[in-house]
N, CA and C atoms of all chains as a GROMACS GRO file, in nm:
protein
  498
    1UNK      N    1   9.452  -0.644 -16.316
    1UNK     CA    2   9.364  -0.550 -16.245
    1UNK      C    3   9.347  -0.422 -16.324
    2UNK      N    4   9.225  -0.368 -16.301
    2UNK     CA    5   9.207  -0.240 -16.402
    2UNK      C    6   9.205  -0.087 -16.272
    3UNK      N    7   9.294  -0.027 -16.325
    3UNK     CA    8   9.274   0.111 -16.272
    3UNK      C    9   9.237   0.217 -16.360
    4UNK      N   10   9.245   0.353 -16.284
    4UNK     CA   11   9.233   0.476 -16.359
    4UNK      C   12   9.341   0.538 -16.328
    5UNK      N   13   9.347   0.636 -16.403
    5UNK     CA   14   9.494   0.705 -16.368
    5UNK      C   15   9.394   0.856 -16.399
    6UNK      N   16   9.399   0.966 -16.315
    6UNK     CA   17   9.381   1.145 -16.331
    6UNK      C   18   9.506   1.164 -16.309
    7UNK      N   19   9.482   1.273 -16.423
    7UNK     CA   20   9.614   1.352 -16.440
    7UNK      C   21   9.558   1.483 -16.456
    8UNK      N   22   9.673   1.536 -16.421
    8UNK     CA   23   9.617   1.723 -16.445
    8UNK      C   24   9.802   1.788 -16.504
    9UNK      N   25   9.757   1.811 -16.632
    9UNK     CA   26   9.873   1.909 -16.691
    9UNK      C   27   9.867   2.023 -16.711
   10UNK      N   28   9.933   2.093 -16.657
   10UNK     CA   29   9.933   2.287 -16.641
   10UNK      C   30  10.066   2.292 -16.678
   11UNK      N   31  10.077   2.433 -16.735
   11UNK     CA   32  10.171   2.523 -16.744
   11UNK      C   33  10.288   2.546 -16.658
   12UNK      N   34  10.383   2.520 -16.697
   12UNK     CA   35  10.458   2.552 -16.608
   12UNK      C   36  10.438   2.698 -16.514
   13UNK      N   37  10.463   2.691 -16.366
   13UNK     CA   38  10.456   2.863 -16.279
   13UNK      C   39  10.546   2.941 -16.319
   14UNK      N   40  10.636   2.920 -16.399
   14UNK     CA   41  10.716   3.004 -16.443
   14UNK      C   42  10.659   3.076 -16.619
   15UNK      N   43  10.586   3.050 -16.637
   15UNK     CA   44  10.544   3.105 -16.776
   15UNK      C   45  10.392   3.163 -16.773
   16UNK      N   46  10.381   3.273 -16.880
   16UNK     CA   47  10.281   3.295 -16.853
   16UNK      C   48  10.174   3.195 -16.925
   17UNK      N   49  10.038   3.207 -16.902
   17UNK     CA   50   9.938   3.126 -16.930
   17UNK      C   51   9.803   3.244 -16.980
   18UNK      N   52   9.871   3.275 -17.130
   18UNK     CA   53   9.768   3.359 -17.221
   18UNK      C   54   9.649   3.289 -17.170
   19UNK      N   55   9.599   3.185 -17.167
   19UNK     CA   56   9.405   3.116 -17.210
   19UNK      C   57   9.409   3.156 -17.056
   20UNK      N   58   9.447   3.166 -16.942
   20UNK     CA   59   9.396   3.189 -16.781
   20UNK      C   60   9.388   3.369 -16.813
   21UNK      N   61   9.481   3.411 -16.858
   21UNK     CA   62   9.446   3.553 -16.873
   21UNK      C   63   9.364   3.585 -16.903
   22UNK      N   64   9.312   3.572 -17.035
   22UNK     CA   65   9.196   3.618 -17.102
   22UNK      C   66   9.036   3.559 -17.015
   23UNK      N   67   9.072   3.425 -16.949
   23UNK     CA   68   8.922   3.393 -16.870
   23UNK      C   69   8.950   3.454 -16.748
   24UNK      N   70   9.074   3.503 -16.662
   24UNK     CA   71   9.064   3.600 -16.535
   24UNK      C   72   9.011   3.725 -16.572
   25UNK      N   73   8.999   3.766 -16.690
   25UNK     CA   74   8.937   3.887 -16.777
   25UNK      C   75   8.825   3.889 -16.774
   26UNK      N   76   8.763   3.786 -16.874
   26UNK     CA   77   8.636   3.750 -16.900
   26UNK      C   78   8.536   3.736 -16.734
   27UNK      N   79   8.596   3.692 -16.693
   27UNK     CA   80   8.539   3.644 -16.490
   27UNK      C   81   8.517   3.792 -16.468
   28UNK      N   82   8.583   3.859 -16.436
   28UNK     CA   83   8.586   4.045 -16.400
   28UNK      C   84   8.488   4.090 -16.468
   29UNK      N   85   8.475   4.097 -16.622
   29UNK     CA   86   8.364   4.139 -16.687
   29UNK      C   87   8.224   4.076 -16.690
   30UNK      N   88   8.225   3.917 -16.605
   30UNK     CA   89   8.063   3.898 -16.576
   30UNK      C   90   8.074   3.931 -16.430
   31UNK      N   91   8.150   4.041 -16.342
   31UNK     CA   92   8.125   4.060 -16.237
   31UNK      C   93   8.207   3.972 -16.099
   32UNK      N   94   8.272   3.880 -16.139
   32UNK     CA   95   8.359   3.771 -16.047
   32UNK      C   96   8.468   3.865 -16.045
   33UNK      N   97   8.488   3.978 -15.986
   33UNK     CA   98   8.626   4.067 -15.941
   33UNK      C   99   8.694   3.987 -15.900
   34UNK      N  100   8.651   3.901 -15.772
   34UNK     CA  101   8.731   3.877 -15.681
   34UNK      C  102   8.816   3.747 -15.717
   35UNK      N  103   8.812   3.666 -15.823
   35UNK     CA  104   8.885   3.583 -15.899
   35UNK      C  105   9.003   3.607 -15.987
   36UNK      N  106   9.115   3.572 -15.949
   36UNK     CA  107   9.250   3.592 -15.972
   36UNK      C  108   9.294   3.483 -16.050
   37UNK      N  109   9.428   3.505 -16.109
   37UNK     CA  110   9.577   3.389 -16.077
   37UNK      C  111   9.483   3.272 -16.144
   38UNK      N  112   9.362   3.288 -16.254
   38UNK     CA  113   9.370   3.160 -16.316
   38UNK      C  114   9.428   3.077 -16.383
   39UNK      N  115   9.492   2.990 -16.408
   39UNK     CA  116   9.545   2.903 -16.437
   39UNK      C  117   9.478   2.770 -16.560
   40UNK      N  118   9.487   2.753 -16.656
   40UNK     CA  119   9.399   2.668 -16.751
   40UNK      C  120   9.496   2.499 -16.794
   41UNK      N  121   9.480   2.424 -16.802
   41UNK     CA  122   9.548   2.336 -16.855
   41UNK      C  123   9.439   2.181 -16.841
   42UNK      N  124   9.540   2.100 -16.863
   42UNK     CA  125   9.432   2.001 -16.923
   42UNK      C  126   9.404   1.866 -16.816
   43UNK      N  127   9.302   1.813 -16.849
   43UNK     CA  128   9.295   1.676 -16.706
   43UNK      C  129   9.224   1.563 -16.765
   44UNK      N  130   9.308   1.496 -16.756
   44UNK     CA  131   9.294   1.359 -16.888
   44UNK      C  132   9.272   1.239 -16.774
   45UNK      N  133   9.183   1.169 -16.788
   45UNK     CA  134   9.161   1.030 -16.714
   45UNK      C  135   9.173   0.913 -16.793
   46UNK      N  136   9.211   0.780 -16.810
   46UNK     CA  137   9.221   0.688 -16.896
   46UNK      C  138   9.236   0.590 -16.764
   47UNK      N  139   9.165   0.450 -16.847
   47UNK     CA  140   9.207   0.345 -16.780
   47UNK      C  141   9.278   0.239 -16.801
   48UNK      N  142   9.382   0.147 -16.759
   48UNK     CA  143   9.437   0.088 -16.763
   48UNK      C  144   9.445  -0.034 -16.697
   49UNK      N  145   9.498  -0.176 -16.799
   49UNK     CA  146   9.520  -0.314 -16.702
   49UNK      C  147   9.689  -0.298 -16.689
   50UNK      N  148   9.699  -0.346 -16.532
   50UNK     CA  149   9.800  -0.360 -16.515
   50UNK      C  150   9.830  -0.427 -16.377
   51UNK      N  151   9.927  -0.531 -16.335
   51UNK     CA  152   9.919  -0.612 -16.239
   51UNK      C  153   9.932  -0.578 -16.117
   52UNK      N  154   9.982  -0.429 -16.087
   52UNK     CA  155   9.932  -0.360 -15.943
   52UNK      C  156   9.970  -0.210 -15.985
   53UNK      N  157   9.977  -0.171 -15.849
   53UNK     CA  158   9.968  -0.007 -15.880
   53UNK      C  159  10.066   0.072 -15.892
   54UNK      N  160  10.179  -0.005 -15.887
   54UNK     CA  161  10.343   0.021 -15.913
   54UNK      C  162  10.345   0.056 -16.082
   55UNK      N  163  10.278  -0.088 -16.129
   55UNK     CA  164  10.276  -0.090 -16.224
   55UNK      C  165  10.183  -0.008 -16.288
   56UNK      N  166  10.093   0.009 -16.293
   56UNK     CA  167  10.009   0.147 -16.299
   56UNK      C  168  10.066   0.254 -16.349
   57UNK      N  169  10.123   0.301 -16.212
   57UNK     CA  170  10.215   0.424 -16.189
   57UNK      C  171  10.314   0.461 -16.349
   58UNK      N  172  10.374   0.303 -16.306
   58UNK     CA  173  10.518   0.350 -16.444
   58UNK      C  174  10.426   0.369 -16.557
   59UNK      N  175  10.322   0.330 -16.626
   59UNK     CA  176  10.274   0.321 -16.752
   59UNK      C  177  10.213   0.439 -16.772
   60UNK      N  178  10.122   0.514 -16.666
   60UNK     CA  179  10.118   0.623 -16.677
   60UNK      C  180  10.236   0.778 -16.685
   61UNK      N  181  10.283   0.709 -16.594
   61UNK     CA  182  10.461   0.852 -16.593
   61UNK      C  183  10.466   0.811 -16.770
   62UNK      N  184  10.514   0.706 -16.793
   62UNK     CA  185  10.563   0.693 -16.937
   62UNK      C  186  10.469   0.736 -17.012
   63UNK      N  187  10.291   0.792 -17.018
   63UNK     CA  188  10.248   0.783 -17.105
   63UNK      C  189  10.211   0.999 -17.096
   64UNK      N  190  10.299   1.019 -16.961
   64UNK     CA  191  10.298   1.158 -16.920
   64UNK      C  192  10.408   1.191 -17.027
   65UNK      N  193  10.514   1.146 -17.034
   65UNK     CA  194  10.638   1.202 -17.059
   65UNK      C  195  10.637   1.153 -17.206
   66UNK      N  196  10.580   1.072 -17.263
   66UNK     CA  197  10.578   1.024 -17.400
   66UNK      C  198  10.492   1.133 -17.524
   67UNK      N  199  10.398   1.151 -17.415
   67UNK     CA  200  10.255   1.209 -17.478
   67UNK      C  201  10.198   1.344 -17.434
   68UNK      N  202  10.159   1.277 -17.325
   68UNK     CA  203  10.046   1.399 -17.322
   68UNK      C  204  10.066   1.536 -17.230
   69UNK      N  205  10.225   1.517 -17.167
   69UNK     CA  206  10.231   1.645 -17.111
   69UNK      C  207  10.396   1.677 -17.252
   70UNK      N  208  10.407   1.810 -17.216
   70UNK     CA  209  10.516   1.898 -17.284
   70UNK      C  210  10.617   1.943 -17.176
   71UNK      N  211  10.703   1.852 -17.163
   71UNK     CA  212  10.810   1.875 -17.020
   71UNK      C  213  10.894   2.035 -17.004
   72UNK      N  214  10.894   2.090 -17.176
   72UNK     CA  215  10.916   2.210 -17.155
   72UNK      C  216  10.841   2.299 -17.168
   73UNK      N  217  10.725   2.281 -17.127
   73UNK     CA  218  10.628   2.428 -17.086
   73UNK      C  219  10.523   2.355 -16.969
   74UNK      N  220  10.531   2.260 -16.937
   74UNK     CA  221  10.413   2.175 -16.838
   74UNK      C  222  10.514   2.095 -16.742
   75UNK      N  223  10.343   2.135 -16.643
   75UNK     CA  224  10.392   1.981 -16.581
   75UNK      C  225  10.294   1.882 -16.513
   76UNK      N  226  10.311   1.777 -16.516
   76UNK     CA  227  10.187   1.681 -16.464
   76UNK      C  228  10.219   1.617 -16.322
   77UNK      N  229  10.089   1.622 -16.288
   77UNK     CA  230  10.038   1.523 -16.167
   77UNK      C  231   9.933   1.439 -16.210
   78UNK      N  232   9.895   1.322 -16.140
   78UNK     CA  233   9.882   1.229 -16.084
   78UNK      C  234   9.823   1.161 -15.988
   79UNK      N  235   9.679   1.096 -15.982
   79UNK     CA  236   9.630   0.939 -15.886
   79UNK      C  237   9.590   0.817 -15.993
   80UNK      N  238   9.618   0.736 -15.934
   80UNK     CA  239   9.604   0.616 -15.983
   80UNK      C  240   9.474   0.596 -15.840
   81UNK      N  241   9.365   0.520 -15.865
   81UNK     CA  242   9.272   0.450 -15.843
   81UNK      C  243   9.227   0.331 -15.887
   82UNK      N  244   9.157   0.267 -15.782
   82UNK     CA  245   9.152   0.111 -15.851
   82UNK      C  246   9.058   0.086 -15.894
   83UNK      N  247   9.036  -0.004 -16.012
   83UNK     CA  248   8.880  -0.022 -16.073
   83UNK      C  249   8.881   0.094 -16.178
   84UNK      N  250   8.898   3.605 -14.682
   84UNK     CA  251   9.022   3.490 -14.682
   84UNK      C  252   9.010   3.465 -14.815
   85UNK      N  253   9.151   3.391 -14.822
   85UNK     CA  254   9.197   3.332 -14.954
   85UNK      C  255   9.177   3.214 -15.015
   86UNK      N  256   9.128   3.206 -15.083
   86UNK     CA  257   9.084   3.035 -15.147
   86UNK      C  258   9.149   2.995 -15.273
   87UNK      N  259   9.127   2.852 -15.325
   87UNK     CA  260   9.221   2.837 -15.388
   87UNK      C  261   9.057   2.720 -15.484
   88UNK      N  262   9.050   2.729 -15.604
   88UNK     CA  263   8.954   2.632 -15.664
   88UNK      C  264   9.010   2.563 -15.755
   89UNK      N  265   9.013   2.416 -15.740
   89UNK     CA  266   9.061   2.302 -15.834
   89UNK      C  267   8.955   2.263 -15.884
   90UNK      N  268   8.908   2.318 -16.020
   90UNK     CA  269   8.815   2.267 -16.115
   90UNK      C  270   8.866   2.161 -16.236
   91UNK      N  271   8.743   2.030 -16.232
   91UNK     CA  272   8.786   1.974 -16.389
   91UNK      C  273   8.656   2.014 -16.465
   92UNK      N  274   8.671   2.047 -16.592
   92UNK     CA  275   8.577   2.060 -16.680
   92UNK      C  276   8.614   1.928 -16.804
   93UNK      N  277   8.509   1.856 -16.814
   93UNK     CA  278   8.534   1.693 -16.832
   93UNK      C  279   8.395   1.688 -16.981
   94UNK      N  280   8.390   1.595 -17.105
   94UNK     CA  281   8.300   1.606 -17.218
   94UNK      C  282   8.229   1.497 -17.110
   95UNK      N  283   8.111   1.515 -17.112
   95UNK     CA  284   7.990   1.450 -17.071
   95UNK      C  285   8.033   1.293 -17.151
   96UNK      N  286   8.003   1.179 -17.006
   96UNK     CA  287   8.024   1.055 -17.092
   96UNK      C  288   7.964   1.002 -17.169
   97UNK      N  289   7.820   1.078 -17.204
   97UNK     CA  290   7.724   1.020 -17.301
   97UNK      C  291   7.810   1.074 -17.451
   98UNK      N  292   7.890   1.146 -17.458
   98UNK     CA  293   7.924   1.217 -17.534
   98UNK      C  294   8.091   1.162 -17.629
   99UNK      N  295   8.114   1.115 -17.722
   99UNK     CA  296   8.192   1.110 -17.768
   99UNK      C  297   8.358   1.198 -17.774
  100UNK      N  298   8.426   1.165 -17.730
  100UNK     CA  299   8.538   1.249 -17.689
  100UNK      C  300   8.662   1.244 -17.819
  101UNK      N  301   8.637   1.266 -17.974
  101UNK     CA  302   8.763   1.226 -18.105
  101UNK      C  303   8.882   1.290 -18.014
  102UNK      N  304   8.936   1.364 -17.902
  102UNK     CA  305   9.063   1.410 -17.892
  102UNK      C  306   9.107   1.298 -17.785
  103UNK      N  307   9.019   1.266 -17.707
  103UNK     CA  308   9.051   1.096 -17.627
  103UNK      C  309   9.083   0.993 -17.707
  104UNK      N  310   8.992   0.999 -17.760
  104UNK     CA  311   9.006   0.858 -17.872
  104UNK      C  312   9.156   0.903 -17.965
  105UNK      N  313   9.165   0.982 -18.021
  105UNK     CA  314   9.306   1.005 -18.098
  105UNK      C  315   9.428   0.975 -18.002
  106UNK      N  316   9.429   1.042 -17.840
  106UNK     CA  317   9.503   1.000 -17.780
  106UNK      C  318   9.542   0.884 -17.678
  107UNK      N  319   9.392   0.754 -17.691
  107UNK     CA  320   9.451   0.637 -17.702
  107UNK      C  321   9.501   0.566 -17.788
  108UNK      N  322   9.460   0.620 -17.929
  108UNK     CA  323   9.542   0.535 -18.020
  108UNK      C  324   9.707   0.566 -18.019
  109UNK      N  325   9.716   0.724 -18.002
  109UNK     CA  326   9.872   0.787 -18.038
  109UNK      C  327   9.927   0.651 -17.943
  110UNK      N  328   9.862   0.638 -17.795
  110UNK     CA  329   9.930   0.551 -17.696
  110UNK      C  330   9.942   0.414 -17.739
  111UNK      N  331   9.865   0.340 -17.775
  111UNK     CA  332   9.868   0.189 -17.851
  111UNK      C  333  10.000   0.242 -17.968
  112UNK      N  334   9.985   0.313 -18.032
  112UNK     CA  335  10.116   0.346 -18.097
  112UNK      C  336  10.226   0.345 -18.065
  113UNK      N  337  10.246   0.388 -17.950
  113UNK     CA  338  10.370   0.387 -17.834
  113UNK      C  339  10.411   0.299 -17.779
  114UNK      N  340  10.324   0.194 -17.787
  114UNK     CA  341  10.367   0.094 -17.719
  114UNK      C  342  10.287   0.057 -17.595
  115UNK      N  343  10.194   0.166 -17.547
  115UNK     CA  344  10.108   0.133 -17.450
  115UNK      C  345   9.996   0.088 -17.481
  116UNK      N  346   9.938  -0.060 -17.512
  116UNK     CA  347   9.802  -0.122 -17.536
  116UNK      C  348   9.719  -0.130 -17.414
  117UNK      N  349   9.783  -0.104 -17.346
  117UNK     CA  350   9.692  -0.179 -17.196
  117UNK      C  351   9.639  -0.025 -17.126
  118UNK      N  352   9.658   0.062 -17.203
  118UNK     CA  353   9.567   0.182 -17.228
  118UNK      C  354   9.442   0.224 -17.280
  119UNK      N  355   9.339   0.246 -17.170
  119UNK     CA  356   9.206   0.253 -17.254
  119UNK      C  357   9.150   0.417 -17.255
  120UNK      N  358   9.002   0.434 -17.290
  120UNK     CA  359   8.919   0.505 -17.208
  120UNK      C  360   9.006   0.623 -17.182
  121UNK      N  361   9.072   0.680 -17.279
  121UNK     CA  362   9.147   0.820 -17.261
  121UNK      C  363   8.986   0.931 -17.253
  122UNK      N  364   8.992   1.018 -17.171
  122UNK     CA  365   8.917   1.134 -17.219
  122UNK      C  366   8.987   1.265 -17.128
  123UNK      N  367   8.982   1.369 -17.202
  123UNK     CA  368   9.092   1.445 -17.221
  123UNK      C  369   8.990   1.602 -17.184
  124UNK      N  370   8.990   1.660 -17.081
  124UNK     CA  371   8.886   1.761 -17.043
  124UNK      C  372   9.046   1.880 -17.002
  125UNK      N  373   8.951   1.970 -16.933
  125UNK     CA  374   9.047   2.115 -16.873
  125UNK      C  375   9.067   2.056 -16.703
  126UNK      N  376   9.171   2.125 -16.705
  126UNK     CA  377   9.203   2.157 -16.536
  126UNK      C  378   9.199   2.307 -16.518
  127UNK      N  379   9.150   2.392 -16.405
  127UNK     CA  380   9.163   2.495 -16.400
  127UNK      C  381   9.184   2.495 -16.258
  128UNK      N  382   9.266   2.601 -16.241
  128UNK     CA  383   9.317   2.629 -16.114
  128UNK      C  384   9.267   2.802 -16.119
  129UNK      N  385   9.232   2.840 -15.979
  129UNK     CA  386   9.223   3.009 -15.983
  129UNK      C  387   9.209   3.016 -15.813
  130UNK      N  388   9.233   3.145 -15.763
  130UNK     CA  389   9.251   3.204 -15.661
  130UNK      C  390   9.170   3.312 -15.633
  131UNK      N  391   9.070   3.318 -15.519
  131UNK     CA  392   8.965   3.392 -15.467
  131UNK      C  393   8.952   3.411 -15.409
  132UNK      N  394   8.910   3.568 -15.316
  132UNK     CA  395   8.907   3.588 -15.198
  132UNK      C  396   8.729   3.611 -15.146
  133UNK      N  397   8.697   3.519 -15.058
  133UNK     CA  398   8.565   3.555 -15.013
  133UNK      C  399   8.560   3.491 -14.865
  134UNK      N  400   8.456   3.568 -14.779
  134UNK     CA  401   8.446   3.557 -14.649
  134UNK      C  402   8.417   3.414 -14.591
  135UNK      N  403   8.365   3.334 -14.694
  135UNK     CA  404   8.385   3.186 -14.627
  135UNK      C  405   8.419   3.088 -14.729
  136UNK      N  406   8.418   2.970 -14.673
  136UNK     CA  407   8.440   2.874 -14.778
  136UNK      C  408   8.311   2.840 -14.856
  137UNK      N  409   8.183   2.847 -14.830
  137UNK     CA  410   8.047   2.885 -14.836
  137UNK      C  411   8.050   2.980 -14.996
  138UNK      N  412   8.087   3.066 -14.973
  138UNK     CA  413   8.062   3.190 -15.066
  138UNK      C  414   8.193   3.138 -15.185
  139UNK      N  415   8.298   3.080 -15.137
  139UNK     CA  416   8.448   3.079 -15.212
  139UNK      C  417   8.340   2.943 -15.335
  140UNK      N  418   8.306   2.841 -15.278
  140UNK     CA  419   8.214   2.767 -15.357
  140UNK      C  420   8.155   2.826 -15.445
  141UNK      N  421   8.018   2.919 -15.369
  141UNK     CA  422   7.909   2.986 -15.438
  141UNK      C  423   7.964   3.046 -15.588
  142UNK      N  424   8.085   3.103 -15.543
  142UNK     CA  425   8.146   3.170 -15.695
  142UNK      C  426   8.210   3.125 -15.753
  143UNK      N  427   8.266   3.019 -15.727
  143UNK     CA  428   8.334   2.867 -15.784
  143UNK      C  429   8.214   2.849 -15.896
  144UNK      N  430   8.087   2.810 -15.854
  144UNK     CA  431   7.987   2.734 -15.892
  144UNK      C  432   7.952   2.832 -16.007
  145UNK      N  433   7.934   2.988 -15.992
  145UNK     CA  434   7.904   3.056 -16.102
  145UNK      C  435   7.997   3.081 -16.184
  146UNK      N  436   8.130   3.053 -16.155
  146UNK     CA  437   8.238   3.119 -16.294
  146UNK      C  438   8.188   2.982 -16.393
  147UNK      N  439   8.196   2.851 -16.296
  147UNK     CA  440   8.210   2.744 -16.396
  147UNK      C  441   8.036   2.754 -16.442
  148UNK      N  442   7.920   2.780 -16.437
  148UNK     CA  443   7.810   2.772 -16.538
  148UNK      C  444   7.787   2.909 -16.597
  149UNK      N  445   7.886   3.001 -16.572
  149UNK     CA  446   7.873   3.155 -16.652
  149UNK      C  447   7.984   3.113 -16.790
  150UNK      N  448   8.085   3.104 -16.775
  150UNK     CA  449   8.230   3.075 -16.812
  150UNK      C  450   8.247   2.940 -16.837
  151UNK      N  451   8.332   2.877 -16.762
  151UNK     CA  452   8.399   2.788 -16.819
  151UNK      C  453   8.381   2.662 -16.840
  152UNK      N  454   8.241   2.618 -16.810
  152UNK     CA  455   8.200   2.513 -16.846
  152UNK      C  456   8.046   2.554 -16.920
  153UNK      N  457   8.060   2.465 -17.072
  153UNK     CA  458   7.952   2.435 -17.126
  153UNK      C  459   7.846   2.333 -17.098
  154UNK      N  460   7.754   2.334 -17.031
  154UNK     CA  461   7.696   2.207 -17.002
  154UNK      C  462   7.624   2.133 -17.049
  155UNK      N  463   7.611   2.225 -17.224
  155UNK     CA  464   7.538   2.109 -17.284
  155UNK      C  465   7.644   2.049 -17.333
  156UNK      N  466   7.789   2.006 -17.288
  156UNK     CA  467   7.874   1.913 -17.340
  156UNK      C  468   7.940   1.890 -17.246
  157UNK      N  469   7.971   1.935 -17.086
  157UNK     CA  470   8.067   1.958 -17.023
  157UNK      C  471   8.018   1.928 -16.888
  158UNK      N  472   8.089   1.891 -16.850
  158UNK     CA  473   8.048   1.845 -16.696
  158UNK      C  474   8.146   1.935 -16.600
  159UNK      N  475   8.110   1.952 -16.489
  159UNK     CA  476   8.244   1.987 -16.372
  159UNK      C  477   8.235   1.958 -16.246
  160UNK      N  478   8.339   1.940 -16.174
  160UNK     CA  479   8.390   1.906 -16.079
  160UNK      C  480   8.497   2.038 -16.000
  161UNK      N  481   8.484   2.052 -15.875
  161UNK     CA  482   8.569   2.106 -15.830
  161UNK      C  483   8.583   2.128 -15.638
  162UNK      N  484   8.679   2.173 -15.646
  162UNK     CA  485   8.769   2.137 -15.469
  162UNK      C  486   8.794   2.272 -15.442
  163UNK      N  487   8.774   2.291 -15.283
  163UNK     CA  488   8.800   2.456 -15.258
  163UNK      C  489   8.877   2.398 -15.136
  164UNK      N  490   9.067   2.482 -15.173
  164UNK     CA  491   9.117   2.502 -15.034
  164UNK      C  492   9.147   2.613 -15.008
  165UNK      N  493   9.190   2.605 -14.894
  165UNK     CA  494   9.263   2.706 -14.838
  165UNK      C  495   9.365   2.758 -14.840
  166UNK      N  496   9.372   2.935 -14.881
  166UNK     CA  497   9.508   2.996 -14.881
  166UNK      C  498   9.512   2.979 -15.062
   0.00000   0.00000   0.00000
């Protein structure tokens, strides 16, 4: 069976996040005052075969923790969808 | 009130993605083949205060075609909650 897996990797809340600073900046200077506390990081979709959604699951965690997130400055979430 | 905007800024699928594609191969490298169709966009998270959920959108909609999304390459998506 083929799924998708979204993921969204951000910064850890404990660190700061220079690239949200500079665009909570940039937002103020085209006039968006009222926009705060941005936050920037990355959101990767890929699809995958795999024989259910358990299985899914593990291939993606493993391909979180292998690859594409940085466990010491990030952290990732997660849906798996089918098709 | 307080809002909260979950934006993805995603490369248009007509559009060739080399940092997807590099990071399905890194994954076939790893050991994950049954990995496809990586494409690799922003997550942004930010916090806004406006009188409805109406307006919390409205300025959702302009940071991302002022700022942070390019649309002659970039697509977006985004979710407004609460608090």
């Amino acid at each position: 069976m083929k799924f998708t897996a979204h993921i969204d990797v951000m910064p850890l809340k404990e660190l700061l996040d220079p690239q949200g600073k500079a665009v909570t900046e940039s937002l103020h200077n085209l006039g968006l005052a009222s926009i705060n506390q941005v936050r920037v990081g990355k959101h990767i979709t890929l699809s995958l075969e795999a024989a259910s959604q358990d299985e899914a699951r593990n291939k993606t965690e493993e391909a979180c923790k292998k690859l594409l997130a940085n466990q010491v400055m990030e952290s990732y979430t997660f849906e798996i969808t089918e098709g």
